[in-house]
ROVO-814860 format. One record per residue (C-alpha): x, y, z; residue in one letter. Coordinates in nm, 3 decimals. Example, Ala and Ser with C-alpha at 12.3 -4.5 7.8 and 13.67 -1.06 7.14 Angstrom:
r east: 1.230 | north: -0.450 | up: 0.780 | code: a;
r east: 1.367 | north: -0.106 | up: 0.714 | code: s;
//
This chain:
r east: 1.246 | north: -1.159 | up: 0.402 | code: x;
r east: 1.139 | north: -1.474 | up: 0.498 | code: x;
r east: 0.839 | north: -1.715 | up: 0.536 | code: x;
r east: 0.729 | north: -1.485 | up: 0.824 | code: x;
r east: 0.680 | north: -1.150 | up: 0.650 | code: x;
r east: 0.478 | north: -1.368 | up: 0.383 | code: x;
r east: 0.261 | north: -1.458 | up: 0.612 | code: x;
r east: 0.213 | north: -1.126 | up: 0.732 | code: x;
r east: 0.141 | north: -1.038 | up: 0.383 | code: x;
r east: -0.085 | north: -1.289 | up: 0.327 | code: x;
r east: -0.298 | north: -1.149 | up: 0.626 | code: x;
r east: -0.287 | north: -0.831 | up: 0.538 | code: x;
r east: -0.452 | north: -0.917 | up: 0.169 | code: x;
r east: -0.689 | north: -1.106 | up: 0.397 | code: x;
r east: -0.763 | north: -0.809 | up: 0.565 | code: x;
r east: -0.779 | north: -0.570 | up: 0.252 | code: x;
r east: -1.053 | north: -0.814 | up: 0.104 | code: x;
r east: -1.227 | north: -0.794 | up: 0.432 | code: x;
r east: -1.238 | north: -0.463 | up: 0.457 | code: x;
r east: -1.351 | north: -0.391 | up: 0.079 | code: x;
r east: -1.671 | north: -0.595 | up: 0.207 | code: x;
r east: -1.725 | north: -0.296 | up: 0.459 | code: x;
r east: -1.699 | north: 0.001 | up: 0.293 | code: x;
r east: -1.988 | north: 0.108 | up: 0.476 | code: x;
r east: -1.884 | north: 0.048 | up: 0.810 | code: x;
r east: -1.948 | north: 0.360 | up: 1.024 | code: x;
r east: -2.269 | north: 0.349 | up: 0.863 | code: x;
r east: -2.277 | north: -0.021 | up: 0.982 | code: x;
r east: -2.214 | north: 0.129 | up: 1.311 | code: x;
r east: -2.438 | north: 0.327 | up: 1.336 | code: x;
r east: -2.730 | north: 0.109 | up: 1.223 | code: x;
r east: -2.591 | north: -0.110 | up: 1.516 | code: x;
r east: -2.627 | north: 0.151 | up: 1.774 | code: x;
r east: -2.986 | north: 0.213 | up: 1.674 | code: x;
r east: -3.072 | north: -0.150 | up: 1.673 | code: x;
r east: -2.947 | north: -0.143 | up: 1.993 | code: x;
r east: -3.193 | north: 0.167 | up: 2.114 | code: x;
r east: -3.457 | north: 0.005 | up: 1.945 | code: x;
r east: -3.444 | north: -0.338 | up: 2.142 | code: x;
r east: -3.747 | north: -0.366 | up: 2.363 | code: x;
r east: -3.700 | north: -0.723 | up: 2.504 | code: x;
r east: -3.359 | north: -0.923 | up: 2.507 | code: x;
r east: -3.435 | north: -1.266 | up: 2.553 | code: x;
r east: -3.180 | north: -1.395 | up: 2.790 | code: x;
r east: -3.038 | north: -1.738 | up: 2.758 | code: x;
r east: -2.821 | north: -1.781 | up: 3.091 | code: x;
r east: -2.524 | north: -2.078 | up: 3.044 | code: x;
r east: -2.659 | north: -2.362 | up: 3.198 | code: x;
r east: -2.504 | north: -2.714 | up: 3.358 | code: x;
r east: -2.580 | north: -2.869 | up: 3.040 | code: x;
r east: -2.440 | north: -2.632 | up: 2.816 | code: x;
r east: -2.154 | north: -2.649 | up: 3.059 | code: x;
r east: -2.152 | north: -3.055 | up: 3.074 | code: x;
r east: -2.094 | north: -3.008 | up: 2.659 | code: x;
r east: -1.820 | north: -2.750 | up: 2.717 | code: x;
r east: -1.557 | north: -2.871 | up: 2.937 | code: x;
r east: -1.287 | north: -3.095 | up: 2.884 | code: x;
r east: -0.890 | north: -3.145 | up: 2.983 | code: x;
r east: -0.902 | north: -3.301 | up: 3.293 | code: x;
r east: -0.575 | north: -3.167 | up: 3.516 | code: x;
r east: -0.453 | north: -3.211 | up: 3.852 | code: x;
r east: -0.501 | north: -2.876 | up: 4.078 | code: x;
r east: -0.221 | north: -2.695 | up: 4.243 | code: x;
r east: -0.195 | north: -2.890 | up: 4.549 | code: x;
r east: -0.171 | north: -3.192 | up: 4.315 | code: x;
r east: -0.454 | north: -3.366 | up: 4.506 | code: x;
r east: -0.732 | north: -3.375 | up: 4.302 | code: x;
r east: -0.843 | north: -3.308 | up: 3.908 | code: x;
r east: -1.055 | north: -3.067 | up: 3.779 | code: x;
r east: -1.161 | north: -2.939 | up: 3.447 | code: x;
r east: -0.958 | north: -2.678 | up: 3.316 | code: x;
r east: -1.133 | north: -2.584 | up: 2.940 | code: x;
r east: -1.422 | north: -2.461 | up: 2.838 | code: x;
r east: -1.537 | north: -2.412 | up: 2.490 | code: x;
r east: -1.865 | north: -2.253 | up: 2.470 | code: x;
r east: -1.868 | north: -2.004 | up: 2.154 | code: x;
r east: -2.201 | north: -1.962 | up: 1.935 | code: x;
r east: -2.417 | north: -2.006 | up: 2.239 | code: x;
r east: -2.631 | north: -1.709 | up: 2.233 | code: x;
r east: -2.573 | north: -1.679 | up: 2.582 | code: x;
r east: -2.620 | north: -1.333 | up: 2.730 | code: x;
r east: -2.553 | north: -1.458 | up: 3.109 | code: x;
r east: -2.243 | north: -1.657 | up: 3.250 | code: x;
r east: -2.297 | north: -1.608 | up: 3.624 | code: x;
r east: -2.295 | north: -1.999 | up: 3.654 | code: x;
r east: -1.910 | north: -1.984 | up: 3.578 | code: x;
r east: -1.809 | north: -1.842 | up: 3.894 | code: x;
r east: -1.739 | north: -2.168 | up: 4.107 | code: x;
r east: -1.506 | north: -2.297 | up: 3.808 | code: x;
r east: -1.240 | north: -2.152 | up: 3.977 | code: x;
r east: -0.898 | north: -2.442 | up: 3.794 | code: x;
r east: -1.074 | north: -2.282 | up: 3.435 | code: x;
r east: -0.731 | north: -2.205 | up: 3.258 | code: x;
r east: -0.857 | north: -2.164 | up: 2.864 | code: x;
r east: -1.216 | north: -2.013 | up: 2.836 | code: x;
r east: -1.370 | north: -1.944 | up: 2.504 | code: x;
r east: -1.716 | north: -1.731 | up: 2.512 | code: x;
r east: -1.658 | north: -1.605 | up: 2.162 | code: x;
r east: -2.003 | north: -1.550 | up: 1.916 | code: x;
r east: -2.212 | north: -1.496 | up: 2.194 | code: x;
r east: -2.417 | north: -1.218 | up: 2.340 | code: x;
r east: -2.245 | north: -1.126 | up: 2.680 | code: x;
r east: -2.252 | north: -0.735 | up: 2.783 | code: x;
r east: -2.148 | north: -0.834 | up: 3.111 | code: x;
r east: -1.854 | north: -1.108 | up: 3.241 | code: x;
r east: -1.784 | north: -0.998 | up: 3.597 | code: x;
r east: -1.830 | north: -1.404 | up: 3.676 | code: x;
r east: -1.477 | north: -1.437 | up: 3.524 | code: x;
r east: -1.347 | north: -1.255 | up: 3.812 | code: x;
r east: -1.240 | north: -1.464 | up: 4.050 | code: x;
r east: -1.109 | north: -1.767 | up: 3.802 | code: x;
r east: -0.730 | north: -1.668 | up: 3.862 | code: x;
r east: -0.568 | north: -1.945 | up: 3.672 | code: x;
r east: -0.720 | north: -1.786 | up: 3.310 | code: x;
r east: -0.443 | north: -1.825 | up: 3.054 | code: x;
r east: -0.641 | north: -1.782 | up: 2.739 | code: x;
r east: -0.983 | north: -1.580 | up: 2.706 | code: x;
r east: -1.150 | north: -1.558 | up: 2.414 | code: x;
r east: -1.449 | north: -1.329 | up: 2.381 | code: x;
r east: -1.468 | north: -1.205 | up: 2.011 | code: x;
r east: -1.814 | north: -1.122 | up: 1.892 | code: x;
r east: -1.967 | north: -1.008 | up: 2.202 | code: x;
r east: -2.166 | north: -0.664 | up: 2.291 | code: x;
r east: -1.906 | north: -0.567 | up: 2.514 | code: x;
r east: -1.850 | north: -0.158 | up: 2.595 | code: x;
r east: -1.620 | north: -0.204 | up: 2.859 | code: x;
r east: -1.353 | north: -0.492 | up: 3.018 | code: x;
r east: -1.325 | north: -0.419 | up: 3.360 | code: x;
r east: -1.195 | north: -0.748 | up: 3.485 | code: x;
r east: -0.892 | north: -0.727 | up: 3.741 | code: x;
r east: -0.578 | north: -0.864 | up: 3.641 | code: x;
r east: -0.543 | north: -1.222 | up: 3.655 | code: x;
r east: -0.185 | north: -1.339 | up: 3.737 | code: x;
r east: -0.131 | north: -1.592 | up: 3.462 | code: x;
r east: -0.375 | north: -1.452 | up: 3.162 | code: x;
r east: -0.110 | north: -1.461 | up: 2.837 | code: x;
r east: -0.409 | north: -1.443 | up: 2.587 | code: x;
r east: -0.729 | north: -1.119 | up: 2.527 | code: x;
r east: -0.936 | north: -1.189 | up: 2.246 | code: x;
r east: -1.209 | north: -0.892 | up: 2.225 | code: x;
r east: -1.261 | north: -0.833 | up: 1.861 | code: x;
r east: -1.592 | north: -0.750 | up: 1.704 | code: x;
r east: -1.738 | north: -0.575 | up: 2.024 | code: x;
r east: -1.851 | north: -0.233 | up: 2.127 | code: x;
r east: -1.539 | north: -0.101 | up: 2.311 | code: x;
r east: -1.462 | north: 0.253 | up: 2.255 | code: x;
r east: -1.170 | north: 0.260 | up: 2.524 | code: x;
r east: -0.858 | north: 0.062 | up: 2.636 | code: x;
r east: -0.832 | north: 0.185 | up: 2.958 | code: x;
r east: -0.947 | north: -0.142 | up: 3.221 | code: x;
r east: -0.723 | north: -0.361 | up: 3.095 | code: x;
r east: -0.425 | north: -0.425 | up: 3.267 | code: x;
r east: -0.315 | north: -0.785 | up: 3.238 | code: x;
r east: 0.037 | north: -0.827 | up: 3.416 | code: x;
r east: 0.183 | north: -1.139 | up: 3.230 | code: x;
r east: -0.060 | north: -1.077 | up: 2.891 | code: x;
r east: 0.122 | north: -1.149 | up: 2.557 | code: x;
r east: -0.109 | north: -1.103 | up: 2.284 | code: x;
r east: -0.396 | north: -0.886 | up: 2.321 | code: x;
r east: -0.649 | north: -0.899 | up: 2.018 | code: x;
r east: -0.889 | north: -0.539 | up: 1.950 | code: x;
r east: -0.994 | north: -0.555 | up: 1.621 | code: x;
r east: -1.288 | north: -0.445 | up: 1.493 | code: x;
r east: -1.393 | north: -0.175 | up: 1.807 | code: x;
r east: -1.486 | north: 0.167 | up: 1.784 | code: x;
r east: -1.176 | north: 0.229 | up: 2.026 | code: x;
r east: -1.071 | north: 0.610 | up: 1.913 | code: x;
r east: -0.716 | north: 0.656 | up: 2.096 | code: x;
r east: -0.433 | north: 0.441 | up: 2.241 | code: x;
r east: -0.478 | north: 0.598 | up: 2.564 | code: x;
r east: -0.373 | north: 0.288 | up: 2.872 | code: x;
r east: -0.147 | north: 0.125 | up: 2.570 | code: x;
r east: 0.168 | north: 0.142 | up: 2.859 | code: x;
r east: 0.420 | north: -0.041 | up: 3.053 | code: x;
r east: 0.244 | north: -0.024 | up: 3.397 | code: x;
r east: -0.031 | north: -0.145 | up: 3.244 | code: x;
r east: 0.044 | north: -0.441 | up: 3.001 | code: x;
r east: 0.459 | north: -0.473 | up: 3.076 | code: x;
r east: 0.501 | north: -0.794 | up: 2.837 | code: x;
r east: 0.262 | north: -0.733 | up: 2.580 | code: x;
r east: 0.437 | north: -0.856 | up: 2.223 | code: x;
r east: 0.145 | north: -0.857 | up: 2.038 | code: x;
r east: -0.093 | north: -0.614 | up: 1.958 | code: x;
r east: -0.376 | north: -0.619 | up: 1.689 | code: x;
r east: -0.635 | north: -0.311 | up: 1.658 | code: x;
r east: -0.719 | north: -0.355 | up: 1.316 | code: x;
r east: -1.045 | north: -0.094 | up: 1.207 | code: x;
r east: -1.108 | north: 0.073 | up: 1.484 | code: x;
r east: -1.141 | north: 0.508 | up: 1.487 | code: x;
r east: -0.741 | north: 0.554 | up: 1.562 | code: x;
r east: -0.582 | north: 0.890 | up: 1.419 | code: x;
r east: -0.261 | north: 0.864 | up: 1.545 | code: x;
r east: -0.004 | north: 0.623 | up: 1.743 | code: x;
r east: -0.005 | north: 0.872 | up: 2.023 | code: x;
r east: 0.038 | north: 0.712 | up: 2.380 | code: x;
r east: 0.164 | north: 0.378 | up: 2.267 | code: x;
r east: 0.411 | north: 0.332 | up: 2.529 | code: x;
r east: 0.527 | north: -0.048 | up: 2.511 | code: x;
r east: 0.887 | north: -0.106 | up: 2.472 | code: x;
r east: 0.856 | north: -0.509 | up: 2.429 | code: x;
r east: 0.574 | north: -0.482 | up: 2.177 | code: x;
r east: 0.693 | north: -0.668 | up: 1.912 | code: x;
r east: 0.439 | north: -0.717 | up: 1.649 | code: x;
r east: 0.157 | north: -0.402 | up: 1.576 | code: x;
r east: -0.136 | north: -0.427 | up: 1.357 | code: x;
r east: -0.342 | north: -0.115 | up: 1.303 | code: x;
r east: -0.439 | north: -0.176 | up: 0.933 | code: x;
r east: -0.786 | north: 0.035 | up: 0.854 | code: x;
r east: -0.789 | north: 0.297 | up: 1.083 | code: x;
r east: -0.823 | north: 0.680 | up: 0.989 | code: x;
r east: -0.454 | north: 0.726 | up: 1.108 | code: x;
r east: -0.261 | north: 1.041 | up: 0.981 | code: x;
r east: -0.003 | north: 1.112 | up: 1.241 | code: x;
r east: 0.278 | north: 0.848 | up: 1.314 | code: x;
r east: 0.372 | north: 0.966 | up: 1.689 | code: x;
r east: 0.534 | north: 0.786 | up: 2.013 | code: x;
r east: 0.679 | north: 0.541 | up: 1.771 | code: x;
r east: 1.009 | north: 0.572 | up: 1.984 | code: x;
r east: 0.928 | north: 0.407 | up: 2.267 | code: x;
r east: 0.912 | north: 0.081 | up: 2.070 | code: x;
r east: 1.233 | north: -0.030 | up: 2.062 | code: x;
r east: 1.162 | north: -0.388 | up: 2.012 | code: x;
r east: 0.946 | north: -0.414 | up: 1.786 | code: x;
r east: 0.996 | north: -0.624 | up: 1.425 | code: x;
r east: 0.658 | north: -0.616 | up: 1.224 | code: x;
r east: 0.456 | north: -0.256 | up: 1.169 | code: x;
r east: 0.143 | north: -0.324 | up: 0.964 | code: x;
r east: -0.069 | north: 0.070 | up: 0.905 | code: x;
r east: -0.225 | north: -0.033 | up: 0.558 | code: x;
r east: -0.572 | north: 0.127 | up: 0.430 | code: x;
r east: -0.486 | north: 0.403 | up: 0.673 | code: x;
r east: -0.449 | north: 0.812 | up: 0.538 | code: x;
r east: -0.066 | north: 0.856 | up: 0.645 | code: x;
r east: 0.152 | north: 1.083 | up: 0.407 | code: x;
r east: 0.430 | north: 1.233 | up: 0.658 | code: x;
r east: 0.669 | north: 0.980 | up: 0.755 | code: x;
r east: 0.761 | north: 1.132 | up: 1.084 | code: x;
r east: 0.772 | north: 0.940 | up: 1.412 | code: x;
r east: 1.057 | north: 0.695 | up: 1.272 | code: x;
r east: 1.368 | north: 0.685 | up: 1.551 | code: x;
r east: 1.709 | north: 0.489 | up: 1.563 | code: x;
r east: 1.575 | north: 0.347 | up: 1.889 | code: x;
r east: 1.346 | north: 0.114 | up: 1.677 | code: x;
r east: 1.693 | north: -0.098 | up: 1.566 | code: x;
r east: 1.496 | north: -0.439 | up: 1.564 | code: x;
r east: 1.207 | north: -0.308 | up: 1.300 | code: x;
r east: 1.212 | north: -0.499 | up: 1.031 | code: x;
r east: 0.864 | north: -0.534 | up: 0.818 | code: x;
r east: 0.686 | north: -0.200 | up: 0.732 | code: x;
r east: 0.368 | north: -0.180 | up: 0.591 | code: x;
r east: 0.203 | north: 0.116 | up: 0.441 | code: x;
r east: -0.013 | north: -0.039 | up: 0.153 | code: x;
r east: -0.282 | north: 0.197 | up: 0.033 | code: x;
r east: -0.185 | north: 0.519 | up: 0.254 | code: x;
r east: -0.116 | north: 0.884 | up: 0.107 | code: x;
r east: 0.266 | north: 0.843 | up: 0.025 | code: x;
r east: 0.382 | north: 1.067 | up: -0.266 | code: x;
r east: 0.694 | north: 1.231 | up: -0.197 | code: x;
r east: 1.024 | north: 0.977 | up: -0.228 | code: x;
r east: 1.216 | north: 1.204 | up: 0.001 | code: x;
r east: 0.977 | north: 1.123 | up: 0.293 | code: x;
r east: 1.131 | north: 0.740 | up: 0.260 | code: x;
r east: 1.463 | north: 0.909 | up: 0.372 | code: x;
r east: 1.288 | north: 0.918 | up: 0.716 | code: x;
r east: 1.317 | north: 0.572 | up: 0.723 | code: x;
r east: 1.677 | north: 0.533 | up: 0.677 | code: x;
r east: 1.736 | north: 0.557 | up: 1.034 | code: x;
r east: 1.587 | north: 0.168 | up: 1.085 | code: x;
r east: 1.944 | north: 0.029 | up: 1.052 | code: x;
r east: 1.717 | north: -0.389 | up: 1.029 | code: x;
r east: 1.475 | north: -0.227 | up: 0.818 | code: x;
r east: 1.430 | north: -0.509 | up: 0.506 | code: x;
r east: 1.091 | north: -0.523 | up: 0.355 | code: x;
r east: 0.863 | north: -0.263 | up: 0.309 | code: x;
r east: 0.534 | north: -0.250 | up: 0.118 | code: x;
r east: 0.377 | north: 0.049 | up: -0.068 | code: x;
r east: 0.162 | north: -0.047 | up: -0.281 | code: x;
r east: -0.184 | north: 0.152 | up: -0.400 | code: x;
r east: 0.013 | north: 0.446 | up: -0.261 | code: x;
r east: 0.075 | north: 0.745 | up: -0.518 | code: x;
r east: 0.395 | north: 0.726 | up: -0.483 | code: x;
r east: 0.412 | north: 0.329 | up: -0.630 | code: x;
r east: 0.223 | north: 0.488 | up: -0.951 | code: x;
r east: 0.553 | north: 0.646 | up: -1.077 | code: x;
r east: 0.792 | north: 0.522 | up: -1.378 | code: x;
r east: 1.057 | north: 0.501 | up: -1.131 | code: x;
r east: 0.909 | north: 0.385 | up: -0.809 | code: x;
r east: 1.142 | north: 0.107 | up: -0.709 | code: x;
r east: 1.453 | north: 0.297 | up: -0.826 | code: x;
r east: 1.325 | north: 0.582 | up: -0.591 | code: x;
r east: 1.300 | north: 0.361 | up: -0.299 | code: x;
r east: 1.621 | north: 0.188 | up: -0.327 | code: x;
r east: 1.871 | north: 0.466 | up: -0.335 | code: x;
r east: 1.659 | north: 0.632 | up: -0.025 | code: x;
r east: 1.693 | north: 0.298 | up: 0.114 | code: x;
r east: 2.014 | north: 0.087 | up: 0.008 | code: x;
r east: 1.975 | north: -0.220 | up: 0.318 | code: x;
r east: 1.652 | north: -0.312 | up: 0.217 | code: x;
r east: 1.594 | north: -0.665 | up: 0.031 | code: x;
r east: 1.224 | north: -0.673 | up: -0.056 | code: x;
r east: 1.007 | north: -0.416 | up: -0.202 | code: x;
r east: 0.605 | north: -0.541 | up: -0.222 | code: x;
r east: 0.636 | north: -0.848 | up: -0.326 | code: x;
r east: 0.944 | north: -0.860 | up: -0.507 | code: x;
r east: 1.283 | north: -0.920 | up: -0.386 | code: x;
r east: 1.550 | north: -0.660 | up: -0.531 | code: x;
r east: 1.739 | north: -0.822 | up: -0.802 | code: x;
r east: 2.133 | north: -0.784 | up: -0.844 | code: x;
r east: 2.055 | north: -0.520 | up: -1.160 | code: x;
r east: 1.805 | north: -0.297 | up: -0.937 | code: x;
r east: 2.079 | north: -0.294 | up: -0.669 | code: x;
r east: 2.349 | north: -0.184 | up: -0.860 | code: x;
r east: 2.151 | north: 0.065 | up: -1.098 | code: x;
r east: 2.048 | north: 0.221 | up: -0.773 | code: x;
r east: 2.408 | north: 0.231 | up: -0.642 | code: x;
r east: 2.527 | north: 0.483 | up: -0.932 | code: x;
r east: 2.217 | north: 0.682 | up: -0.938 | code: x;
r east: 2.327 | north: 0.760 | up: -0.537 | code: x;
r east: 2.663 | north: 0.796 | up: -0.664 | code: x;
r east: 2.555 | north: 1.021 | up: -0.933 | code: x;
r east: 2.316 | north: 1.242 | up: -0.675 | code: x;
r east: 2.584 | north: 1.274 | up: -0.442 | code: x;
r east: 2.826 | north: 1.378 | up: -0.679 | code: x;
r east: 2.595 | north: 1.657 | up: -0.867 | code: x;
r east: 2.513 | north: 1.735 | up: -0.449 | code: x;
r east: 2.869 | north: 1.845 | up: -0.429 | code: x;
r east: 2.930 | north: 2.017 | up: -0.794 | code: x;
r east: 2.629 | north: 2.214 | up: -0.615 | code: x;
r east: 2.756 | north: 2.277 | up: -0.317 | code: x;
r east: 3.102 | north: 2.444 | up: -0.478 | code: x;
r east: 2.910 | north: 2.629 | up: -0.665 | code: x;
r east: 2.735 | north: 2.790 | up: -0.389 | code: x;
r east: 3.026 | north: 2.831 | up: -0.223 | code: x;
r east: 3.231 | north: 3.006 | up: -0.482 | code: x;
r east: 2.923 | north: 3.229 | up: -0.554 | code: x;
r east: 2.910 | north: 3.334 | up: -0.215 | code: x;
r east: 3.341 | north: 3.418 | up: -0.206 | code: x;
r east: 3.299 | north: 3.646 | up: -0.539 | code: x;
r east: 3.003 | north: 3.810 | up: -0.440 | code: x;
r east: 3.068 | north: 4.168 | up: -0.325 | code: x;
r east: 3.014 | north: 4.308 | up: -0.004 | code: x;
r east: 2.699 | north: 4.527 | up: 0.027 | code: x;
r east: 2.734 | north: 4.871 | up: 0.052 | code: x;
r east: 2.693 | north: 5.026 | up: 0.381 | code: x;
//
C-alpha cells in the first residue's frame, strides 16, 4: 500500500531499534523515581527576558488587527524549571518548552491563542491546563504522567504520549478530545485498548506496551493506521465491521500462532497491509499461504507485496478447503440420517 504505510513502517523499525536500547526500562524507571527521592536541592533556573529576547520570533498582527506581537517561542534545552515569566505573552500561538526541567506550567494558562505546545522531555506527573480554544498540537513524551485524565483540548488533532508510565486509556473520549486524529502512546504500561472511545481517531500508535487484550476497538470507526508491535497480544478479538476505513495493521513481534485467529480480521472489508513479523505464527513453512486464504483483499504482507502466483495458489487452496468443508458436512449429515434411534 502506498508511500504512506512505508513510512509507517519505517517508524516502526525506528521504534523497534529504540526500544532494543531499553530493554531495561522499568528498571530505568525505577532508578528515575529514586533519583528523584534522593534530590536534596534542585537548582532552579527561572526563564528569563533574555532567554526570552533569544526565543521569540514571527512577528503577527493581533486580533483587532491593530498592532503586532510575537507569536513563537522556541525555548527547548533550557534547563529551565520555572516559566512564570510567560504569563503576559498572551498572542503566543506555537510554544516549544521541550528538553527542559518544568514540573509545573500553570503560566500557560491564560495564553488562549496556543496552537502548538511542545513539552517533550519534561518531569511532568500531571497536565492540568484548561482547554485552550485553538490548541491543534500536545507534545508530552518522555515525562512522568501516569494518567490521561486533565486533558481535554476541544479542537486538538494530534496528541503525542509516548514514553509515560500512563497504565490505562481512561479520559481517551469524545467529550473530552472530539477531533483527535492522531494518537501516539508508544511504551507506556497499557494492557488493553479498553476505554478508547474516539470515533475520528484516525491514526493509533501503541507499539511497546504490555497489551494483551484488544477491547473497545469498535468505537473507531474511522480509523486507517493501527500500529500494536512489541506488545504480548495472541487473541485477535476486538476487530468489528464498524472499523470499514482500517487499512494498515501492525502486530510485529506479538504472540500470534494460530492462522484461524486472522479470520477475525476478515471483517475489515479496506483491510490491505498487515505486518506479522517475529510473531510465531510468521515462523511456519506456510505462513503467507496461511494468511492469504484467511484474508483474500489484502495486497501486502510485511514487506512484500502478494505476487500474481501467491494470489492464485491461495485461491484453490480456499477452493479446495471449502470443498473438503462440504464433503464433511454430508458426511455428518448422512451419519446422523442412518444412525438409529436410541432405545427408550
Amino acid at each position: 500500500m502506498s508511500e504512506e504505510e512505508s513510512e509507517h513502517e519505517e517508524a516502526e523499525e525506528i521504534e523497534a531499534e529504540n526500544k532494543s536500547e531499553n530493554d531495561g526500562e522499568e528498571e530505568g524507571k525505577s532508578e528515575h523515581s529514586e533519583e528523584e527521592a534522593e534530590e536534596e536541592v534542585r537548582e532552579e533556573v527561572p526563564l528569563t527576558d533574555e532567554i526570552i529576547a533569544q526565543s521569540l520570533s514571527l512577528l503577527a498582527k493581533t486580533g483587532n488587527g491593530l498592532a503586532h506581537a510575537y507569536t513563537r517561542l522556541e525555548a527547548s534545552n533550557r534547563n529551565l524549571t520555572d516559566i512564570t515569566r510567560l504569563e503576559p505573552f498572551i498572542h503566543l500561538r506555537f510554544i516549544d518548552l521541550s528538553n527542559n526541567r518544568l514540573r509545573i506550567i500553570n503560566s500557560l494558562n491564560r495564553l488562549k491563542f496556543l496552537l502548538t505546545l511542545k513539552l517533550d522531555s519534561n518531569e511532568l506527573s500531571t497536565f492540568d491546563l484548561p482547554p485552550f480554544p485553538y490548541l491543534q498540537t500536545l507534545c508530552l513524551s518522555n515525562n512522568r504522567l501516569r494518567s490521561i485524565v486533565g486533558i481535554a483540548q476541544p479542537r486538538l488533532e494530534t496528541l503525542n504520549l509516548n514514553h509515560n508510565q500512563i497504565d490505562s486509556c481512561t479520559g481517551l473520549e469524545q467529550s473530552k478530545l472530539p477531533n483527535l486524529i492522531t494518537l501516539e502512546m508508544r511504551e507506556n504500561r497499557l494492557t488493553t485498548t479498553k476505554n478508547i472511545a474516539l470515533p475520528n481517531l484516525k491514526n493509533l500508535f501503541i507499539a511497546a506496551n504490555n497489551i494483551t487484550q484488544l477491547e473497545d476497538l469498535h468505537e473507531l470507526n474511522r480509523l486507517t493506521t493501527l500500529h500494536l508491535r512489541d506488545n504480548k497480544v495472541e487473541i485477535l478479538d476486538g476487530f468489528s465491521e464498524n472499523m470499514k476505513h482500517l487499512q494498515y495493521v501492525n502486530l510485529r513481534a506479538n504472540n500470534i500462532t494460530d492462522p484461524e485467529e486472522l479470520k477475525k480480521l476478515a471483517v475489515l472489508p479496506m483491510l490491505r497491509a498487515l505486518v506479522l513479523l517475529e510473531t510465531p505464527l510468521s515462523e511456519t513453512d506456510s505462513y503467507r499461504m496461511e494468511v492469504l486464504v484467511a484474508l483474500d483483499k489484502l495486497e501486502r504482507l510485511d514487506k512484500d507485496q502478494f505476487n500474481e502466483d501467491e494470489k492464485h495458489d491461495a485461491l484453490e487452496e480456499q477452493k479446495r478447503r471449502a470443498e473438503e468443508q462440504r464433503e464433511t458436512t454430508a458426511d455428518d449429515s448422512s451419519k446422523q440420517e442412518g444412525a438409529p434411534e436410541e432405545e427408550q
